[in-house]
N, C-alpha and C positions, 0 to 999 in steps of 0.2 A: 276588085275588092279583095283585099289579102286573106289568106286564111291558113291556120293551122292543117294540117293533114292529120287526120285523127287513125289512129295506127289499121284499125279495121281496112281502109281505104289504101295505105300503104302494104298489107295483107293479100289486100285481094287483087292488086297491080303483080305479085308475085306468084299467084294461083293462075297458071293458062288455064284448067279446066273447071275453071267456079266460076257461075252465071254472071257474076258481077266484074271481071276479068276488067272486060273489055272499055266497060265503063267506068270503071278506076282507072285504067291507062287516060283516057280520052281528060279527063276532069285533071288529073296529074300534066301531062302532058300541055297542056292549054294552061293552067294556072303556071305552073313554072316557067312557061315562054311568055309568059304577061311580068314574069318576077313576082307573083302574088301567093305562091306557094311555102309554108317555112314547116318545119318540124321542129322539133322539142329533142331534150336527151330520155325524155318520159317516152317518147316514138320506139326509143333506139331498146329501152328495158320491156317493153311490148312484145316488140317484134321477135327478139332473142327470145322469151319466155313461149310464146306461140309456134315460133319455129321449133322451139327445140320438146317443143310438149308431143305426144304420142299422140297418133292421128285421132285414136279408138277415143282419144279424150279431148278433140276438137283441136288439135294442134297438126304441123306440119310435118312431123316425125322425122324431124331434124336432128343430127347426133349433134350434142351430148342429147339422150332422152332421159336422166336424171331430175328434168323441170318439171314436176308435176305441182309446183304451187303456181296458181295466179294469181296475182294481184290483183286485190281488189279496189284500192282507190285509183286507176288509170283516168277517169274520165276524169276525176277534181285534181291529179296532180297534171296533165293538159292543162285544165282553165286556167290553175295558178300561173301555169305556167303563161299562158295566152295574156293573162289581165298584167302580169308583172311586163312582156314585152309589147303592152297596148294593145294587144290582137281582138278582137269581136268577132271576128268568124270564123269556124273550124268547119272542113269539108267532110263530112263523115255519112257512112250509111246510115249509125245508129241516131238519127235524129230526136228519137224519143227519148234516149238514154242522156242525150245532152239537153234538151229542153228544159230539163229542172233548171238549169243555170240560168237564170234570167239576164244576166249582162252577158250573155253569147249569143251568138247569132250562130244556127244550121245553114249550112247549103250542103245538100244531097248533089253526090256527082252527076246523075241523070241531069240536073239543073244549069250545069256548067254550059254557058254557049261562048 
């Protein structure tokens, strides 16, 4: 089943010492070798904003640390993004955060066999 990689999931394959590490790699690692894996350029403004944000403010404290704004429409510009390339399912921790979009489908990495 294909699926977007929702930036959280991307996030936390980059954290060795965050509980969820491991099980990001695992769910990455397996969908990309089935081809079932895709990202967005909305992944790409995510990641940069989170990296480059100050730890103390839930970021990676990645220089530049000038990014102190987040963006707040990340999960609907995904979906657009998802529904404009036919996609239905995004792999993401935040399943409840995605749930409001009724034409997407969650799969949590824990789920990936």
């Amino acid at each position: 089943m294909p699926a977007l990689a929702d930036s959280n999931v991307i996030l936390r394959s980059l954290q060795r010492a965050h509980p969820m590490h491991v099980e990001a790699c695992r769910a990455i690692r397996i969908l990309r070798r089935r081809g079932e894996l895709f990202i967005a350029p909305q992944n790409i403004v995510e990641l940069w904003v989170a990296a480059t944000r100050p730890v103390a403010q839930n970021g990676l404290g990645v220089r530049p640390q000038a990014a102190n704004v987040y963006l707040k429409a990340h999960d609907a510009r995904l979906v657009a993004s998802m529904l404009v390339h036919g996609l239905d399912t995004v792999l993401t921790f935040n399943v409840d955060d995605i749930n409001r979009y009724t034409a997407i489908t969650t799969l949590h990495p824990g789920s990936v066999k």
